[in-house]
N, C-alpha and C positions, 0 to 999 in steps of 0.2 A: 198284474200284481205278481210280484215273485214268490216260490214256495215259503209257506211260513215253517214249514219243518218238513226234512227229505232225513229217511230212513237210510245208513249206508247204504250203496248201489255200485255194483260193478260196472265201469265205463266200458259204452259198448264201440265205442268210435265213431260212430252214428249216428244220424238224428231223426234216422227213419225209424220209426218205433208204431206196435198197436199198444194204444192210449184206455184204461177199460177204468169209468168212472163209478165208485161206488156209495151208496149212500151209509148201507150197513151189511153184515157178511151179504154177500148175494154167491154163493156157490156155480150158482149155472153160469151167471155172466163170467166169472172169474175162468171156470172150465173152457167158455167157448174162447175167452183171451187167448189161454196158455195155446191151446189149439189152432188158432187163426196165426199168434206169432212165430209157432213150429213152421204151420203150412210157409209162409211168408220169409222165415228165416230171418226173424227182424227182434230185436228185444223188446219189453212189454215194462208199462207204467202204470201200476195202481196209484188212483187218485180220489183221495175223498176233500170232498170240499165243503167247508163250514162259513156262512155267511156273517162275518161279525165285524158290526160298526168299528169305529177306530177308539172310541171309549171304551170298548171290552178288552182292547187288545191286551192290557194292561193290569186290568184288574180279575177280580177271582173266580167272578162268571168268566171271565174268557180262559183264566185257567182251565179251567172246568171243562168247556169247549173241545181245547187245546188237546187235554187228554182223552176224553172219549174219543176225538177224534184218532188218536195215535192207537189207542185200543182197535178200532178198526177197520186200521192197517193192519197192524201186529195178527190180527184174527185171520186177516188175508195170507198175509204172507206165511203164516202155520199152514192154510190151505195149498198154499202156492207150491210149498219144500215139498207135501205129501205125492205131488205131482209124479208123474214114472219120465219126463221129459220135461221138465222147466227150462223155460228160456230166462234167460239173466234179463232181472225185474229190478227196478225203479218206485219206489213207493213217496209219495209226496202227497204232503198235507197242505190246502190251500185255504184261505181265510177270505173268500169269495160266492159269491153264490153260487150252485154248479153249472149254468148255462153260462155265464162268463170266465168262469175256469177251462171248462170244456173247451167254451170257440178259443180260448188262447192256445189250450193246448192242439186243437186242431192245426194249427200252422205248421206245427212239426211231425205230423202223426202219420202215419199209411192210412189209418183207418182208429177210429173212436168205438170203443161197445160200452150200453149203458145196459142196465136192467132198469126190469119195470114190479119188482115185487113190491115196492113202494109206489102205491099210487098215486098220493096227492104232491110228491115229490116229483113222479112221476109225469104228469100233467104239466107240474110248474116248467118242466124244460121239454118236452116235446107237445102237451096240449094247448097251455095258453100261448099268449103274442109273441111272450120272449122266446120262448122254448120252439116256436114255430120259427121264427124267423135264425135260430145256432143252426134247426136241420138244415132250413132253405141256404142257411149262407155257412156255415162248416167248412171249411176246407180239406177236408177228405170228405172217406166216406161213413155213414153212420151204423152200425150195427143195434139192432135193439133185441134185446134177447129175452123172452120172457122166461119166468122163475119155476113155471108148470112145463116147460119144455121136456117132451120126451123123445131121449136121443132115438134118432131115424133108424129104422132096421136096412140093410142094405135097398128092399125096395122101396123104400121112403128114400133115397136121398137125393134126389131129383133135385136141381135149382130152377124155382120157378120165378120167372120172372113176368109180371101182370102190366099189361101194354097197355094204350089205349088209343083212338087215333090223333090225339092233341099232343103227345109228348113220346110214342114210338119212336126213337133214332137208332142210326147207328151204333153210338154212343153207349146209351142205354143196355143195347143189345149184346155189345164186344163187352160190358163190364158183368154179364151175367155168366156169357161164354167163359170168362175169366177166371170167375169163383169158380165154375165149373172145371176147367180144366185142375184147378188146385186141390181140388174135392174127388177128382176121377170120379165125376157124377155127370148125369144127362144133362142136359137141358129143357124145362118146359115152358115153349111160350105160353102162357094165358090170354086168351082174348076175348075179355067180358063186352059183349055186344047189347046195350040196354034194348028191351024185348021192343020199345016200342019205334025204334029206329027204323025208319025204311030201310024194304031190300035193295035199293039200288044204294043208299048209303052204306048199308051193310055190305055192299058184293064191293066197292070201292077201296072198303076200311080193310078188309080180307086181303086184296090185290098186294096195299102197301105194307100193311104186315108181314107178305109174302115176301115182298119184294127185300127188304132189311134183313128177314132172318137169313135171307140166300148171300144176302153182300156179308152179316156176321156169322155166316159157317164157313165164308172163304179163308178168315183167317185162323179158323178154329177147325179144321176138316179132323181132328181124332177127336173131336166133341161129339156125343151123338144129340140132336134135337128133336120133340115133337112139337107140332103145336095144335095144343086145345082151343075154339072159338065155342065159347057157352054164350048162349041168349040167357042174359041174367046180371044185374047189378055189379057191378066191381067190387063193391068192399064185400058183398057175400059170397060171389065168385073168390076174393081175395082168401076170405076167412075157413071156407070150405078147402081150398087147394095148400093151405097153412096145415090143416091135419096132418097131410101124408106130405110133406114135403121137408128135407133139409135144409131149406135156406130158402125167404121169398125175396125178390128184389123190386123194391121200386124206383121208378125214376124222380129224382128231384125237379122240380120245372124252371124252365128260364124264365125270366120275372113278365112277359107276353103269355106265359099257360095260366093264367090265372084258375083255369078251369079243371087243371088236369087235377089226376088222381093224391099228390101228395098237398096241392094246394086247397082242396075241397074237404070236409068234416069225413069224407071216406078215413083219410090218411090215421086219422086221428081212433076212429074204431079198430082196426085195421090192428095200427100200432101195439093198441091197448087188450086186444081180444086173441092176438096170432098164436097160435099154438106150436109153433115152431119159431127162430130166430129169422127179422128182416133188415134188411140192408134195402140202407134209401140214399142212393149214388148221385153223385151230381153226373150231367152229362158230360162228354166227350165230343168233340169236332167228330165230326161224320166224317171228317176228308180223308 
């Protein structure tokens, strides 16, 4: 569906853009926008999106609609101007649900950021079926940014990125190096090894973890990396290393990982509890 109403916007010649959807003011999400578009050098699209049958469209509930919706934009982009660096922003109003607005806008986007101070809105597009299946199939990648984020002091901003041995790649691993390198931040792999795992399965899963992070520092050698193996549950390993960290990544699964970490009820606590902002990437060809 096309914008139902787009606020004047500066043509960027582009269509590479970060996409940051929002339900009502969300400040943090809007912040790590402006900041993610800087890093990227890309112009940025507020979009709130309002789901209304095609009998509303017309009458004076959807007025209604229509304007609170514009309301806030208008609240955004007051936010936006006060910025010390705004990148040239695009505001558009959509008359869609937000997980069908979103995956449309993901076709043209670098990267999508939603917030999560709204929870049950929150749920509707990354916890339930629909909202699960925009992350798994997005065409970028997804940022989720929580509303209680506190920005990382120089030694918090590590990018951590939480492995595991069903969905490890290359892929994965070059898109953390990535962030990192844009961030002039570390690297840290996470590798939640669940306790009850044998050792020789455990000395295995270590090997090829090893083995990945050596092929994605080849292309990243001014990156610095460590990597942590905790004996300890993923999504608590996950939520524990979200404290002190500026950015956690997870890997999206190809539709054979049925088991990894974004396709399992981890993803979903993970998402919703992280004390820092995640990004959940689709993979990369290893070649």
């Amino acid at each position: 569906m096309t914008d139902d109403a787009t606020t004047p916007a500066e043509s960027t010649g582009t269509t590479s853009r970060v996409v940051v959807g929002v339900k009502r003011h969300q400040p943090y999400a809007l912040t790590f926008a402006i900041a993610e578009a800087n890093r990227r050098h890309e112009a940025m699209r507020v979009v709130h999106a309002i789901w209304m049958p095609s009998e509303r469209r017309t009458d004076e509930k959807g007025e209604r609609l229509r304007t609170n919706g514009k309301a806030v934009l208008e609240t955004g982009r007051r936010f936006i101007e006060q910025a010390p660096a705004a990148p040239s922003v695009e505001y558009a109003l959509r008359t869609e649900s937000p997980a069908s607005a979103l995956m449309d806008e993901s076709r043209s986007a670098s990267c999508l950021v939603v917030g999560t101070d709204d929870v049950p809105w929150f749920e509707r597009l990354i916890g339930g079926e629909v909202a699960r299946w925009l992350v798994r199939n997005a065409e970028c990648p997804v940022f989720v940014v929580p509303e209680n984020v506190v920005a990382p002091s120089p030694s918090w901003s590590d990018v951590v990125v939480a492995v595991d041995l069903d969905t490890v790649s290359v892929g994965l691993l070059r898109a953390a190096f990535e962030e990192a390198e844009l961030r002039h931040a570390r690297v840290r792999v996470l590798h939640a090894v669940a306790p009850r795992l044998a050792k020789t399965q455990a000395d295995h899963a270590h090997a090829v973890v090893d083995g990945l992070v050596a092929r994605a520092k080849l292309e990243h050698p001014a990156v610095r990396v460590v990597t942590n193996v905790v004996a300890d549950e993923a999504d608590d390993a996950c939520l524990r290393a979200s404290e002190h960290a500026g950015l956690l990544v997870l890997g999206r699964p190809r539709p054979v990982e049925q088991g990894s970490l974004i396709a399992r009820p981890v993803a979903g606590r993970v998402l919703r509890a992280a004390r820092c902002p995640v990004l959940v990437t689709r993979d990369q060809p290893a070649g």
